[in-house]
KOLGU-4560 file (N, C-alpha, C; in nm, 3 decimals, padded with zeros to 5 digits):
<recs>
<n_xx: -05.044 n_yy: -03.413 n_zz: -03.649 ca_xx: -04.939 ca_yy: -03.318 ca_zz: -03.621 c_xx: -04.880 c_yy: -03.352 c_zz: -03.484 mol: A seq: 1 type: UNK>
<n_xx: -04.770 n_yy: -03.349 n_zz: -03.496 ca_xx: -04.705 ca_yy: -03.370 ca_zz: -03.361 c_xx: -04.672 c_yy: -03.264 c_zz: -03.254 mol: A seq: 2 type: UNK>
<n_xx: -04.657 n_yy: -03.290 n_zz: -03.126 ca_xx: -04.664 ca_yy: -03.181 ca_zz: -03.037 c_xx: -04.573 c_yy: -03.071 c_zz: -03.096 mol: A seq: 3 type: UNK>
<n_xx: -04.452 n_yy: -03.132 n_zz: -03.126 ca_xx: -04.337 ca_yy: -03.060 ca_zz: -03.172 c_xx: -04.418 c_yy: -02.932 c_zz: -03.274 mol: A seq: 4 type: UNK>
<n_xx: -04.481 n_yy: -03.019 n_zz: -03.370 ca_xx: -04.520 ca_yy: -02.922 ca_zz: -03.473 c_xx: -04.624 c_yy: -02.793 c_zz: -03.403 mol: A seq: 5 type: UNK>
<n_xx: -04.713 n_yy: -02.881 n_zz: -03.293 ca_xx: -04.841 ca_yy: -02.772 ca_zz: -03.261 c_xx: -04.732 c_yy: -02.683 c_zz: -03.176 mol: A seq: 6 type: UNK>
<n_xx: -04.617 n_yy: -02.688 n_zz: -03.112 ca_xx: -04.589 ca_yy: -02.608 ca_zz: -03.027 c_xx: -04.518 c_yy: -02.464 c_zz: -03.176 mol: A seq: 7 type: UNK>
<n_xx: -04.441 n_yy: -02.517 n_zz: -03.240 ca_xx: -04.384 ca_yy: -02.432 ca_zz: -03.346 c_xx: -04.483 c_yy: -02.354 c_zz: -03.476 mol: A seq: 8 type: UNK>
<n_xx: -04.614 n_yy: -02.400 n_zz: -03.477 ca_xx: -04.729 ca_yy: -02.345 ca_zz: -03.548 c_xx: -04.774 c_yy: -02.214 c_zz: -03.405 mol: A seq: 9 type: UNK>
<n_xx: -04.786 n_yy: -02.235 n_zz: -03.305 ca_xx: -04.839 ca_yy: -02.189 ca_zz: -03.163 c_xx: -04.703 c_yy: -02.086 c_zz: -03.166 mol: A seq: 10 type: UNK>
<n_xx: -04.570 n_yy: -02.118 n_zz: -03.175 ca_xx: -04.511 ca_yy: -01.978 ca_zz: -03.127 c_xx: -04.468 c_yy: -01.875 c_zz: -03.255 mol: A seq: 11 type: UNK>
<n_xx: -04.493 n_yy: -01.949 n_zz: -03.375 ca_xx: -04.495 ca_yy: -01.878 ca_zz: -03.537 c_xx: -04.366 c_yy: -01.950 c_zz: -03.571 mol: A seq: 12 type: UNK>
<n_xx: -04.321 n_yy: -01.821 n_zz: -03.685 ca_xx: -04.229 ca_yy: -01.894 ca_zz: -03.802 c_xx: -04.131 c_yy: -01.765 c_zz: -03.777 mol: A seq: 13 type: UNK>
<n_xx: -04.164 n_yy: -01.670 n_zz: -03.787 ca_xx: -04.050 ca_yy: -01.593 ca_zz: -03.780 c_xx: -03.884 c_yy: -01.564 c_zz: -03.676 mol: A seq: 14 type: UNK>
<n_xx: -03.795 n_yy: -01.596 n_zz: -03.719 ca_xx: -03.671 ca_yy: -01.600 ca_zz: -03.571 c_xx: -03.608 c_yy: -01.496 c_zz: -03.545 mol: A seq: 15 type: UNK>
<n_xx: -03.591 n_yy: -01.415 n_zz: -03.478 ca_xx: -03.466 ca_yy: -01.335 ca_zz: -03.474 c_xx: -03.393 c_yy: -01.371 c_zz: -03.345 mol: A seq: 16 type: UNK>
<n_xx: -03.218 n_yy: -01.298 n_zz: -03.357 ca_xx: -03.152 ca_yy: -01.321 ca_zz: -03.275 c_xx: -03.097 c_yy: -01.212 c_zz: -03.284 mol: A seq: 17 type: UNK>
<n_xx: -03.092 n_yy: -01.145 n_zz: -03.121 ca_xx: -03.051 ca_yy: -00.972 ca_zz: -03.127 c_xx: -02.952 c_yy: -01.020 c_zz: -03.030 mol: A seq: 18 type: UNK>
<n_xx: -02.841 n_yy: -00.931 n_zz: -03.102 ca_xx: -02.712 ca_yy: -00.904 ca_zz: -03.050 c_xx: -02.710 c_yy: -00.779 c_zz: -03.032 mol: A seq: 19 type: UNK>
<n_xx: -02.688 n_yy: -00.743 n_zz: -02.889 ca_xx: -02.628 ca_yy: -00.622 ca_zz: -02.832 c_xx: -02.568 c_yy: -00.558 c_zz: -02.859 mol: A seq: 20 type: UNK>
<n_xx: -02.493 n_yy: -00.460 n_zz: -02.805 ca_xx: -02.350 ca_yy: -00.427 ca_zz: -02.840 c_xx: -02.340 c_yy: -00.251 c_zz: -02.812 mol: A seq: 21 type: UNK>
<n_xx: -02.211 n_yy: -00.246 n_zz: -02.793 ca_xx: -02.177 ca_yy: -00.107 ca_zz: -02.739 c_xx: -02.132 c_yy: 00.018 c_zz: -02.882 mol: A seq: 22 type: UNK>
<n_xx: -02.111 n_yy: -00.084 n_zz: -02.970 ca_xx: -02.032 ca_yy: 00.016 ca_zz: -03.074 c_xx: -02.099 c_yy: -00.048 c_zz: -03.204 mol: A seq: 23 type: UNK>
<n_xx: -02.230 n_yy: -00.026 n_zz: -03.269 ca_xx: -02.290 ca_yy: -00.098 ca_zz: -03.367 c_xx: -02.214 c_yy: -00.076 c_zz: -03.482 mol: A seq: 24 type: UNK>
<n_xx: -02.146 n_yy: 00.061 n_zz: -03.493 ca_xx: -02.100 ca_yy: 00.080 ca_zz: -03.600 c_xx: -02.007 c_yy: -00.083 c_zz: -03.647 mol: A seq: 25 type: UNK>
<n_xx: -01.927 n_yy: -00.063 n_zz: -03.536 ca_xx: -01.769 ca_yy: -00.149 ca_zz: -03.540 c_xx: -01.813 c_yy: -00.317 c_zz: -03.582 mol: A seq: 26 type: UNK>
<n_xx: -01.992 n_yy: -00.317 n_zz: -03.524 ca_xx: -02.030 ca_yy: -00.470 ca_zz: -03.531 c_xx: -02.090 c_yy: -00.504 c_zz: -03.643 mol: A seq: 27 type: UNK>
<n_xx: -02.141 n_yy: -00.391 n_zz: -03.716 ca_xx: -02.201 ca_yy: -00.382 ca_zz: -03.837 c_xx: -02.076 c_yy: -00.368 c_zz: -03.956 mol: A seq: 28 type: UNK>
<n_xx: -01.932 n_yy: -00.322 n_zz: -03.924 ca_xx: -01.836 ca_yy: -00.366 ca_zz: -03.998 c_xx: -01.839 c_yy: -00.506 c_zz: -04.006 mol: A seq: 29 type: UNK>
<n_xx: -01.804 n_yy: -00.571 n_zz: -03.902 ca_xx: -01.777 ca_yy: -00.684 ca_zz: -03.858 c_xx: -01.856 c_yy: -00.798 c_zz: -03.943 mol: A seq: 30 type: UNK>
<n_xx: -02.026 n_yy: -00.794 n_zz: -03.912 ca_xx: -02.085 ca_yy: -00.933 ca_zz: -03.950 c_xx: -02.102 c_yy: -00.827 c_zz: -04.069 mol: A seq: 31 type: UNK>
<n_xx: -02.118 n_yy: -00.727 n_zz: -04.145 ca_xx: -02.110 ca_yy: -00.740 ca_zz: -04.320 c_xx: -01.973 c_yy: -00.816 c_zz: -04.340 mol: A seq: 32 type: UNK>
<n_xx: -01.874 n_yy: -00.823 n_zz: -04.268 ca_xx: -01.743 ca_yy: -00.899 ca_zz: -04.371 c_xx: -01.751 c_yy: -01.062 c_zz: -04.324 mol: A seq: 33 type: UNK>
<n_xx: -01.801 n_yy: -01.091 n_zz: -04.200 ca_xx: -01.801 ca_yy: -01.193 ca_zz: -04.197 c_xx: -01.928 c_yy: -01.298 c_zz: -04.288 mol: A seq: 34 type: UNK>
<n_xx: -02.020 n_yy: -01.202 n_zz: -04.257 ca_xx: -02.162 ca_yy: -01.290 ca_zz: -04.404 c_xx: -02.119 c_yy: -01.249 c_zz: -04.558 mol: A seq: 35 type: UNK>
<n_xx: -01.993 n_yy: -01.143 n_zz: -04.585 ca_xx: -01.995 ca_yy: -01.149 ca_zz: -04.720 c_xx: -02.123 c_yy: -01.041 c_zz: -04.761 mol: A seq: 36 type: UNK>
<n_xx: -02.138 n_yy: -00.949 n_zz: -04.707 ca_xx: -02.294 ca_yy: -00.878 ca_zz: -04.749 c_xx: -02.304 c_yy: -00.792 c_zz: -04.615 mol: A seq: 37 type: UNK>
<n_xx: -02.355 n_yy: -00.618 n_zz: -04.708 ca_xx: -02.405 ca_yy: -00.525 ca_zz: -04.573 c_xx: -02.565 c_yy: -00.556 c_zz: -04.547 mol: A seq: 38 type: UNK>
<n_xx: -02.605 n_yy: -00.568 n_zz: -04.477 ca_xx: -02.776 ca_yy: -00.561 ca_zz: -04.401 c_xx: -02.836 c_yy: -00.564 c_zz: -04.450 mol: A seq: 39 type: UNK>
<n_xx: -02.950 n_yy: -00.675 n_zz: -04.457 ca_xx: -03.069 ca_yy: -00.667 ca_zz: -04.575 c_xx: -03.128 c_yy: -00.525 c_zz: -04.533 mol: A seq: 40 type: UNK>
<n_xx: -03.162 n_yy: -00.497 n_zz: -04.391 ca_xx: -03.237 ca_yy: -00.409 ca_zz: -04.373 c_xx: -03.137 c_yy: -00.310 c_zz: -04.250 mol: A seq: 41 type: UNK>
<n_xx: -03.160 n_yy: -00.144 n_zz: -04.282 ca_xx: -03.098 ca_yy: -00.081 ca_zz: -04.190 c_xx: -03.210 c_yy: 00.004 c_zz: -04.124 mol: A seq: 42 type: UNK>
<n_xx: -03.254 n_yy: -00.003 n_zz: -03.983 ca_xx: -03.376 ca_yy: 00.067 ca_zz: -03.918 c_xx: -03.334 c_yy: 00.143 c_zz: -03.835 mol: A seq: 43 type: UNK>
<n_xx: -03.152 n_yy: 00.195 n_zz: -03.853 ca_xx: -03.149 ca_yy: 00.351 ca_zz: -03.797 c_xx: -03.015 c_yy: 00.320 c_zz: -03.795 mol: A seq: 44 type: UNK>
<n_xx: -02.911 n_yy: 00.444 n_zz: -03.749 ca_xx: -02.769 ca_yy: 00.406 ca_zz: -03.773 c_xx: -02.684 c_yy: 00.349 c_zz: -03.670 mol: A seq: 45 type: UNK>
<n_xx: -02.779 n_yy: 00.255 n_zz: -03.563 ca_xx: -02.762 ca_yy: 00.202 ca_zz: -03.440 c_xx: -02.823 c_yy: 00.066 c_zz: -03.456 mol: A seq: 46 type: UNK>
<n_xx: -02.932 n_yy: 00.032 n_zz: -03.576 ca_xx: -03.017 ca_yy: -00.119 ca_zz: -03.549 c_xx: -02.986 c_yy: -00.175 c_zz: -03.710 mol: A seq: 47 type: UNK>
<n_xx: -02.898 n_yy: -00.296 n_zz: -03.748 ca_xx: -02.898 ca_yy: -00.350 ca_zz: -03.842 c_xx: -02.923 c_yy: -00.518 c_zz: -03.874 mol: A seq: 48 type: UNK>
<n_xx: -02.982 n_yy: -00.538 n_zz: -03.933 ca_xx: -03.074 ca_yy: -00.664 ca_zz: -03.927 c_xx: -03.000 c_yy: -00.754 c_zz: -04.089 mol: A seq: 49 type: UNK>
<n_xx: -02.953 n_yy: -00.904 n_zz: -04.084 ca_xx: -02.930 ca_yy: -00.956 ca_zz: -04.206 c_xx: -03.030 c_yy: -01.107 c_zz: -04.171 mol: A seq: 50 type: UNK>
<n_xx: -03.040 n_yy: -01.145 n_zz: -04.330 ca_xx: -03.188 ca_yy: -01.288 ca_zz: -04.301 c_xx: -03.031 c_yy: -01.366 c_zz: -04.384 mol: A seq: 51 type: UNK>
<n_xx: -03.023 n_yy: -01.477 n_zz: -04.279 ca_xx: -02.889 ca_yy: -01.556 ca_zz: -04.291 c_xx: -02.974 c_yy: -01.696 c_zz: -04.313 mol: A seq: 52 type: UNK>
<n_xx: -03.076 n_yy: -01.728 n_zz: -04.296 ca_xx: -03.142 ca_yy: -01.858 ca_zz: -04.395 c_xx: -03.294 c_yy: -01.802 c_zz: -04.397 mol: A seq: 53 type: UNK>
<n_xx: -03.383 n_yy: -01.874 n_zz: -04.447 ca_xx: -03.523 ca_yy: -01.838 ca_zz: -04.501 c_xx: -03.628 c_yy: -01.762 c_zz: -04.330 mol: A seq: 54 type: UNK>
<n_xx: -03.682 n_yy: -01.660 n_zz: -04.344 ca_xx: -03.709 ca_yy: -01.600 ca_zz: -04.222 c_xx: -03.658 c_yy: -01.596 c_zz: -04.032 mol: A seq: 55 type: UNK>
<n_xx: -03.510 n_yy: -01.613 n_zz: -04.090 ca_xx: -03.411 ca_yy: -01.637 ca_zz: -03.958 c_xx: -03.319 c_yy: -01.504 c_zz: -03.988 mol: A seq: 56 type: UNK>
<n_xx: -03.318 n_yy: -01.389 n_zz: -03.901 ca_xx: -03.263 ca_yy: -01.268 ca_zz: -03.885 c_xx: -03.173 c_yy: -01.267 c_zz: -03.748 mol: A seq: 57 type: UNK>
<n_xx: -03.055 n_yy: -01.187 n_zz: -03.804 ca_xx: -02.964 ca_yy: -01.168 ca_zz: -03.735 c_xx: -02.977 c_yy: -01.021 c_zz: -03.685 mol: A seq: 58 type: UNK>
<n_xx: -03.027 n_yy: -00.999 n_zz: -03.595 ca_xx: -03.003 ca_yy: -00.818 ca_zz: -03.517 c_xx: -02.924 c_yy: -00.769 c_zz: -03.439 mol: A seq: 59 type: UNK>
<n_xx: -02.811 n_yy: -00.668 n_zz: -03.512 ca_xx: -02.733 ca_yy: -00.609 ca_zz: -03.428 c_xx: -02.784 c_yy: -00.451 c_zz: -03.391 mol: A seq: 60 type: UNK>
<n_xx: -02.793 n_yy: -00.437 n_zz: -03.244 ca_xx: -02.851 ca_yy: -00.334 ca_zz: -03.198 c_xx: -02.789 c_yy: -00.289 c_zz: -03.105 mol: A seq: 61 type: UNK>
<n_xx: -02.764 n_yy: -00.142 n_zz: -03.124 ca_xx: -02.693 ca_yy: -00.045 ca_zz: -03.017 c_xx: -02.757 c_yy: -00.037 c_zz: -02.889 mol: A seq: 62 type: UNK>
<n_xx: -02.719 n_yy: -00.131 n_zz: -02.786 ca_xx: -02.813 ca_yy: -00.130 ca_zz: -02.667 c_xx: -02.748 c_yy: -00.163 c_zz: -02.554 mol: A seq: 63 type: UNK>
<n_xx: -02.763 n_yy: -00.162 n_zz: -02.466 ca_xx: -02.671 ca_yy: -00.180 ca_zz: -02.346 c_xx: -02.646 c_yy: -00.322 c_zz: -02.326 mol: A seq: 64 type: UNK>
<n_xx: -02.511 n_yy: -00.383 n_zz: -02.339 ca_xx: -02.521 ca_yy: -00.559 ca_zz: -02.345 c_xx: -02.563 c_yy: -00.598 c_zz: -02.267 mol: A seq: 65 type: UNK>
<n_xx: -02.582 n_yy: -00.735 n_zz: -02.246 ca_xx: -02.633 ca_yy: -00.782 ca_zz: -02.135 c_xx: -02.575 c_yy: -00.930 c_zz: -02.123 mol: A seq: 66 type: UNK>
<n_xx: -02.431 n_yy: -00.924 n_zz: -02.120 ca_xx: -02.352 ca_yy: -00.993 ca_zz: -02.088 c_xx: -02.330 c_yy: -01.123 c_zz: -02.193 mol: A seq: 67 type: UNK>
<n_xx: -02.356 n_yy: -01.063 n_zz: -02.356 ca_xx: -02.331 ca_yy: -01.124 ca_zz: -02.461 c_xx: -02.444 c_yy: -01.220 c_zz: -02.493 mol: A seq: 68 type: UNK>
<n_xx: -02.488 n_yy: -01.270 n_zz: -02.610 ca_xx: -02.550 ca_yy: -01.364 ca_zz: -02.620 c_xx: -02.494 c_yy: -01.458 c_zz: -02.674 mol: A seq: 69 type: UNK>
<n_xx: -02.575 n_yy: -01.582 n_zz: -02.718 ca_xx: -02.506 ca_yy: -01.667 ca_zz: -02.837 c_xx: -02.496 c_yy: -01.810 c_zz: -02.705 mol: A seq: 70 type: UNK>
<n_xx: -02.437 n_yy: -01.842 n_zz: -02.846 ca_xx: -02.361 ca_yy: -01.864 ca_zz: -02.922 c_xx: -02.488 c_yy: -01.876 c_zz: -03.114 mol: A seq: 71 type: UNK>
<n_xx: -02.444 n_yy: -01.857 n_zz: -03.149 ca_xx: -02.538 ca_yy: -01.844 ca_zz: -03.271 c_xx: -02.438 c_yy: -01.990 c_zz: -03.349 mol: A seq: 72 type: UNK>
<n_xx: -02.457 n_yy: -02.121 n_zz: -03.435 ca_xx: -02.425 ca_yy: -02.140 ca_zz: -03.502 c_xx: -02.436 c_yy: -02.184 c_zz: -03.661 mol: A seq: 73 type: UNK>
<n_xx: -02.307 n_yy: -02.216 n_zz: -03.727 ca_xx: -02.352 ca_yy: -02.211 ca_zz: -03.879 c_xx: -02.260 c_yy: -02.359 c_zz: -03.917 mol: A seq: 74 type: UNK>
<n_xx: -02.380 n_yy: -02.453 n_zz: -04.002 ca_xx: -02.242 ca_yy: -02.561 ca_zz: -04.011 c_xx: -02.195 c_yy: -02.528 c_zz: -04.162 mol: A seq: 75 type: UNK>
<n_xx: -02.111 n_yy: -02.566 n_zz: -04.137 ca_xx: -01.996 ca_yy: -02.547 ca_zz: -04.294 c_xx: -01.938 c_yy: -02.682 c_zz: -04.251 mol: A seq: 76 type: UNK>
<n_xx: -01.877 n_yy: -02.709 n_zz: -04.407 ca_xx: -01.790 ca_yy: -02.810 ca_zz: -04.481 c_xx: -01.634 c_yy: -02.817 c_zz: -04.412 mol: A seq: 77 type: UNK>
<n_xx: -01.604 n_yy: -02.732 n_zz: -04.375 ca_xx: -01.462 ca_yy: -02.751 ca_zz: -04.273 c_xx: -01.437 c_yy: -02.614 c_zz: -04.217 mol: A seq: 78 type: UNK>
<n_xx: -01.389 n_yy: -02.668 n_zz: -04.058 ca_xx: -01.430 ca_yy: -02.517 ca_zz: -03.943 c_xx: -01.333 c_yy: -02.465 c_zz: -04.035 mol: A seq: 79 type: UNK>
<n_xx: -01.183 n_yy: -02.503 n_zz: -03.950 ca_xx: -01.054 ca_yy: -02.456 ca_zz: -03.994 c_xx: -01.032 c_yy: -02.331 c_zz: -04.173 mol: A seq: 80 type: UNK>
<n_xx: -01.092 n_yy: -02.384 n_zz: -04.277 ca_xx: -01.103 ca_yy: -02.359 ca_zz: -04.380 c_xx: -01.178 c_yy: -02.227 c_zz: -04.330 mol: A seq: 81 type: UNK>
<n_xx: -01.322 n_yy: -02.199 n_zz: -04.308 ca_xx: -01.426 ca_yy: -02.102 ca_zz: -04.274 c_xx: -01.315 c_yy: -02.012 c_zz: -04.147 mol: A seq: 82 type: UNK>
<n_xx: -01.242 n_yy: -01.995 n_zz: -04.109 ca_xx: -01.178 ca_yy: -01.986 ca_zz: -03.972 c_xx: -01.054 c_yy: -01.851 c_zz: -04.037 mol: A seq: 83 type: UNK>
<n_xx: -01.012 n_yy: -01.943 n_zz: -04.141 ca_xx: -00.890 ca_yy: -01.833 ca_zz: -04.213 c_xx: -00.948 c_yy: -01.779 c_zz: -04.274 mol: A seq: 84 type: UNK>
<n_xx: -01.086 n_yy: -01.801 n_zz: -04.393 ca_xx: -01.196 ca_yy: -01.721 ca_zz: -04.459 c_xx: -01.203 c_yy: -01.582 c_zz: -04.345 mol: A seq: 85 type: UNK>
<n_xx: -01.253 n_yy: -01.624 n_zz: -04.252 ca_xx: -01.307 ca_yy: -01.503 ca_zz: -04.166 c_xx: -01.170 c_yy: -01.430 c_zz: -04.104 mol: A seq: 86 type: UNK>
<n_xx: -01.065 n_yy: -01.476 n_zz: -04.107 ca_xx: -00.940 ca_yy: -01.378 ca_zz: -04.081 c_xx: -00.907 c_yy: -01.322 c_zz: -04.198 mol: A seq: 87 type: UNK>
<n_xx: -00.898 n_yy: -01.324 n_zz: -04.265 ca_xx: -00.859 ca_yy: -01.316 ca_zz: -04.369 c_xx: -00.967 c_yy: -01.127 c_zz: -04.436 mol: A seq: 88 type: UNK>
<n_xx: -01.104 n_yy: -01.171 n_zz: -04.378 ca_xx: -01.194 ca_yy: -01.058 ca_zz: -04.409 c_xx: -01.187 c_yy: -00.960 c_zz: -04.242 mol: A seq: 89 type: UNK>
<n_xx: -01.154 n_yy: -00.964 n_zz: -04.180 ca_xx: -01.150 ca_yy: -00.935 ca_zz: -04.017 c_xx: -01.055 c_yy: -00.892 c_zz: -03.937 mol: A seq: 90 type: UNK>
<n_xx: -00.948 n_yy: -00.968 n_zz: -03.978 ca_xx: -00.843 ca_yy: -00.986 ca_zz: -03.864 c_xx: -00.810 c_yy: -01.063 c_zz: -03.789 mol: A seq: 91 type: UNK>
<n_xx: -00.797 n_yy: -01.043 n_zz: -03.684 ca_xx: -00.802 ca_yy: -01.146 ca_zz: -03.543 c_xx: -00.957 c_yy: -01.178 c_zz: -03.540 mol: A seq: 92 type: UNK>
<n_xx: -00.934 n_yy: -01.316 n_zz: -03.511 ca_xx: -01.028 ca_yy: -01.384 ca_zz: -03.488 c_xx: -01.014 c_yy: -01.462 c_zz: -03.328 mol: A seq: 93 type: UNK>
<n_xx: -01.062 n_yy: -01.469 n_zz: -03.268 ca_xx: -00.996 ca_yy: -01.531 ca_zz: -03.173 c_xx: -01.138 c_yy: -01.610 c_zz: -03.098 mol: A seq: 94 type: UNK>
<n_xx: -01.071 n_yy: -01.747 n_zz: -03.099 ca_xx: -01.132 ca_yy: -01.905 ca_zz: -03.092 c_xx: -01.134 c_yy: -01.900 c_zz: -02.940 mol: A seq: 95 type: UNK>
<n_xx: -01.277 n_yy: -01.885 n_zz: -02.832 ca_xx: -01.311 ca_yy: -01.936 ca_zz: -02.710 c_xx: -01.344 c_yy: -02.058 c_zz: -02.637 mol: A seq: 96 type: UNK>
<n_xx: -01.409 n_yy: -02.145 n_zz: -02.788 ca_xx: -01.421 ca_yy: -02.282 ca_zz: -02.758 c_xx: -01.417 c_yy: -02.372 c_zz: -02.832 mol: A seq: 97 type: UNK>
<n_xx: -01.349 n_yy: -02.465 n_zz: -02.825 ca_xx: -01.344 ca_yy: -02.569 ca_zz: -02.991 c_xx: -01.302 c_yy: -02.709 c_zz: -02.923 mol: A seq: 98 type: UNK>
<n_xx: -01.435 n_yy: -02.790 n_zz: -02.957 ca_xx: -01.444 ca_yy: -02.910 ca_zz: -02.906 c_xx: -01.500 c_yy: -03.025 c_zz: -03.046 mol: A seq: 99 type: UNK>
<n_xx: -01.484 n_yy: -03.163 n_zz: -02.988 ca_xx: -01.551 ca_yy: -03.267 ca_zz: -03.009 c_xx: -01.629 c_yy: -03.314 c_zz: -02.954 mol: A seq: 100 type: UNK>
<n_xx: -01.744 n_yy: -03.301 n_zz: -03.003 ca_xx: -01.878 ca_yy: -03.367 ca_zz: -02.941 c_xx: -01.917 c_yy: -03.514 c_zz: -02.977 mol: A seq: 101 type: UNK>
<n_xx: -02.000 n_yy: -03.572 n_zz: -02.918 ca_xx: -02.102 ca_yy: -03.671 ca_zz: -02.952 c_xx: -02.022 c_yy: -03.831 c_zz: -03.074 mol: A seq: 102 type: UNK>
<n_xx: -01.935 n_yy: -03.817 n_zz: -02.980 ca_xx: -01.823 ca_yy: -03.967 ca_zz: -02.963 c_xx: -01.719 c_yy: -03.903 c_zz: -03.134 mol: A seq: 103 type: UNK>
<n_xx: -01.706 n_yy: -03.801 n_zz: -03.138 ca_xx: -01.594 ca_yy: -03.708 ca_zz: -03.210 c_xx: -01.652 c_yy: -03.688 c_zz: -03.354 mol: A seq: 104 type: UNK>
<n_xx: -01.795 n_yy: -03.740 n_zz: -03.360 ca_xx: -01.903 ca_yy: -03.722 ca_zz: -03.522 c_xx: -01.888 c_yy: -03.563 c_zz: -03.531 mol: A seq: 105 type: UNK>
<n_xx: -01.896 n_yy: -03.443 n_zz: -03.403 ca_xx: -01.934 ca_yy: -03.296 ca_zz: -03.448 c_xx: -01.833 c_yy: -03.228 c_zz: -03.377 mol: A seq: 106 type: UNK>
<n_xx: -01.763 n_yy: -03.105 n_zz: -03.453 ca_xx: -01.688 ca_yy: -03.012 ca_zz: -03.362 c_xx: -01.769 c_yy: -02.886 c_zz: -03.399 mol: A seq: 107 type: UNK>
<n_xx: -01.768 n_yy: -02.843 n_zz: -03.273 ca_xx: -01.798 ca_yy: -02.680 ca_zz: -03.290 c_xx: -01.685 c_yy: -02.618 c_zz: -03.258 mol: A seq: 108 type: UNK>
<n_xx: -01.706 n_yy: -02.445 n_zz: -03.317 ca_xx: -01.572 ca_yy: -02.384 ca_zz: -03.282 c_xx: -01.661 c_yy: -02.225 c_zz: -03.223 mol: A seq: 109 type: UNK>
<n_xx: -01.677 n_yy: -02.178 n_zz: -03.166 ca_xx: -01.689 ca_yy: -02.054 ca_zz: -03.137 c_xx: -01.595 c_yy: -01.927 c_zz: -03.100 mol: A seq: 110 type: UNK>
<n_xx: -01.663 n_yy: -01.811 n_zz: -03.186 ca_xx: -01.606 ca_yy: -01.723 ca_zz: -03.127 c_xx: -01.650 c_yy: -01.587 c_zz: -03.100 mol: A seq: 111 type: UNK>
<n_xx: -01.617 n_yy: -01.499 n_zz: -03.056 ca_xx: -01.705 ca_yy: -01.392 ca_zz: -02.995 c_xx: -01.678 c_yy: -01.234 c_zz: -03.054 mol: A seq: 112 type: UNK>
<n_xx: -01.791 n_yy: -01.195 n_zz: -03.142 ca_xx: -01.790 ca_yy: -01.064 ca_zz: -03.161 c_xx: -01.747 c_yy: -00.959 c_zz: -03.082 mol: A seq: 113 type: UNK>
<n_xx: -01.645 n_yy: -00.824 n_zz: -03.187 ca_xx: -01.675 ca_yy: -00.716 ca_zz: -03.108 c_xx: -01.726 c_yy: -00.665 c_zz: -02.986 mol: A seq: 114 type: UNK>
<n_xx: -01.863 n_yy: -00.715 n_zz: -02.987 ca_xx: -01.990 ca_yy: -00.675 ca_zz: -02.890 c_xx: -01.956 c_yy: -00.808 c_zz: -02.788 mol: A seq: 115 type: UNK>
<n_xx: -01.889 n_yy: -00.905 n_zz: -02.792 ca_xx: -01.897 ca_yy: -00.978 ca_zz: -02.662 c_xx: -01.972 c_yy: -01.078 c_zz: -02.703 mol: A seq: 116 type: UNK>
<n_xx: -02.076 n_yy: -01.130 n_zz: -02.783 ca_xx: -02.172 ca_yy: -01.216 ca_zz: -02.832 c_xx: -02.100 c_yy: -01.307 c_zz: -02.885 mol: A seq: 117 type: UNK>
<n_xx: -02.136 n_yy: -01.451 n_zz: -02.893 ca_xx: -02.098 ca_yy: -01.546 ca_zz: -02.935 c_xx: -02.155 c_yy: -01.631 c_zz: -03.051 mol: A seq: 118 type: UNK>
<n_xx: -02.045 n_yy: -01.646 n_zz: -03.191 ca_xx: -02.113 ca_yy: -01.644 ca_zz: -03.260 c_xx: -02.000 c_yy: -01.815 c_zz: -03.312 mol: A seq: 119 type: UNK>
<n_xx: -02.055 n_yy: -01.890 n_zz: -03.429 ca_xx: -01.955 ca_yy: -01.972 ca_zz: -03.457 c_xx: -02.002 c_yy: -02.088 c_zz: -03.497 mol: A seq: 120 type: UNK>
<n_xx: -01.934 n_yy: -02.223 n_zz: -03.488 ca_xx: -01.972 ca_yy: -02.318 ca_zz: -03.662 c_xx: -01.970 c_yy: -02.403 c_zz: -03.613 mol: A seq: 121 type: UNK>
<n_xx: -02.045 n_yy: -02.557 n_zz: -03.670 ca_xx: -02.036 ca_yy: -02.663 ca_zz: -03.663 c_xx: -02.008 c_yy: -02.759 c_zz: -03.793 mol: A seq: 122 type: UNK>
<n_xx: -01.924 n_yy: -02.830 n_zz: -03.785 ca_xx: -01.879 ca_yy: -02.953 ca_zz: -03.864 c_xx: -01.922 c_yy: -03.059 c_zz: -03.827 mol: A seq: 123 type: UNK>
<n_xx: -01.934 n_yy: -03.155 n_zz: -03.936 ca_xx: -01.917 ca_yy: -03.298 ca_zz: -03.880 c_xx: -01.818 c_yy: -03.361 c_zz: -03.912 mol: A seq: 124 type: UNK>
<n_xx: -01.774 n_yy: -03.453 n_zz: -03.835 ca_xx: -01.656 ca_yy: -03.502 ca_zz: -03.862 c_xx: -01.642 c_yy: -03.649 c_zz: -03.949 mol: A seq: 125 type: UNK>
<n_xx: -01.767 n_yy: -03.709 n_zz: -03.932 ca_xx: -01.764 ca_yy: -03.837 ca_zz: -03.991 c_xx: -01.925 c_yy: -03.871 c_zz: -04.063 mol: A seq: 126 type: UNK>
</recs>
């Protein structure tokens, strides 16, 4: 087993990623239209939790921010395409960072929830 592995057996399997936020209601609109789906799990009408790949949870929680998190990302088959998808269910969407990485093979595009958190996609390009 490699270190890699003893360190990820040593800190477990389970992930979450808690997103803050001032208005859960408005954010819990938000990522049900952007995942396509309301909350696997709801643990009060302030804490909503979705499992977006195999024991990896997304938590949005009514809590005092703390100056956004994230960037969280998701790769898809083409940003642009996923980009009008999510306007299209949302509204304004509005793009904070969108680059070419790693000699122009990956673009990411991010952008930032309601709550200030940063959420958003990666492609490859070649």
């Amino acid at each position: 087993m490699s270190d890699t592995e003893d360190q990820k057996e040593h800190l477990g399997n389970l992930t979450t990623i808690e997103f803050r936020v001032d208005n859960s209601a408005e954010c819990k609109k938000w990522y049900s239209a952007i995942l396509g789906r309301e909350p696997d799990f709801v643990f009060s009408d302030t804490y909503f939790e979705w499992e977006f790949a195999p024991r990896t949870w997304l938590q949005v929680v009514e809590k005092q921010p703390s100056g956004g998190c994230g960037p969280v990302r998701f790769m898809v088959p083409d940003i642009d395409t996923k980009l009008q998808e999510l306007r299209s269910r949302v509204g304004d969407v509005t793009v904070v960072d969108d680059r070419k990485l790693v000699d122009d093979t990956l673009r990411t595009v991010t952008i930032r929830d309601p709550g200030g958190n940063l959420f958003g996609f990666l492609q490859a390009l070649k």
